[in-house]
C-alpha positions as CSV (number, residue, x, y, z in Angstrom):
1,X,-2.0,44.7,-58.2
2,X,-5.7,43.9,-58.3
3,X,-8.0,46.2,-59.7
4,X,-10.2,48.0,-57.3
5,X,-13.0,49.1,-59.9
6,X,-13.2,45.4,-61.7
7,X,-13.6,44.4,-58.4
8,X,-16.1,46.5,-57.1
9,X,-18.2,45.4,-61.1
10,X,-17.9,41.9,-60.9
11,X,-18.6,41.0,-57.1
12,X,-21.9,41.5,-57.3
13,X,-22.6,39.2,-60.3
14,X,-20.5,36.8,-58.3
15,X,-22.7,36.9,-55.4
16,X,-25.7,36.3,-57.3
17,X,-24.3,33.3,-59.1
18,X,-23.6,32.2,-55.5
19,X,-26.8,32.4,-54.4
20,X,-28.4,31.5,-57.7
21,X,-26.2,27.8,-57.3
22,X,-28.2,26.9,-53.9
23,X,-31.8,28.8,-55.3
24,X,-31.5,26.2,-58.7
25,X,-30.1,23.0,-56.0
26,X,-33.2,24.1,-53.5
27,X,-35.3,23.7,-56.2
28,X,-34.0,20.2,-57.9
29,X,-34.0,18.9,-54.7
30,X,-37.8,20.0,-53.7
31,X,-38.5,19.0,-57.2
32,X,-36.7,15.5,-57.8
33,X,-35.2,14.7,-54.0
34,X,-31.5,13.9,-53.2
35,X,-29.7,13.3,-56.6
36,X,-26.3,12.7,-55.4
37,X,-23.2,14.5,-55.4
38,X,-21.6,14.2,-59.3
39,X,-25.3,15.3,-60.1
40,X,-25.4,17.8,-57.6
41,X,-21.7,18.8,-58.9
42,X,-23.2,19.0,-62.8
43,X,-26.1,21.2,-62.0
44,X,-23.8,24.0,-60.1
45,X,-21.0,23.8,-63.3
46,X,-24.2,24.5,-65.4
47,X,-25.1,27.4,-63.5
48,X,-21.9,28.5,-63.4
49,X,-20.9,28.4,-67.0
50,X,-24.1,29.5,-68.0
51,X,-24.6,32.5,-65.9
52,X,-21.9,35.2,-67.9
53,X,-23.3,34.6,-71.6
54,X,-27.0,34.6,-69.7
55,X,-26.1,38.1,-68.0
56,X,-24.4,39.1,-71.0
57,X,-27.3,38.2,-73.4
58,X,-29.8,40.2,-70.7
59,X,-27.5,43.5,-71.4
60,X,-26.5,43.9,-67.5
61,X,-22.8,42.1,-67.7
62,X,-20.2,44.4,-66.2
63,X,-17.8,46.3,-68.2
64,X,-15.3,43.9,-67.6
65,X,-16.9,41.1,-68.7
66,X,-17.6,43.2,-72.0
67,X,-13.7,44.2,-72.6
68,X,-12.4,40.1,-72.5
């Protein structure tokens, strides 16, 4: 059964690391141009892997994040 109220604390942070993958890609492309796909594919694995301990380090993780 999924749990409504993890849910309903982590979707939000998901979003924003969402949006946050095409923000940072916007921006290295604006900055540097095309870059290609396996460097387009590296830059959204380090957004994503460094987004929790970021979020977590800023005090506004969810509680869910805190109890694993």
């Amino acid at each position: 059964m999924v749990d409504t109220e993890t849910l309903r604390q982590v979707l939000p942070h998901y979003v924003a690391m969402f949006l946050l993958v095409f923000l940072v890609l916007t921006l290295v492309r604006a900055l540097v141009g095309e870059i290609g796909f396996w460097a387009e594919l590296v830059v959204i694995v380090a957004v994503v892997f460094a987004y929790r301990p970021v979020v977590q380090r800023l005090d506004v993780a969810p509680e869910a994040w805190e109890r694993q």
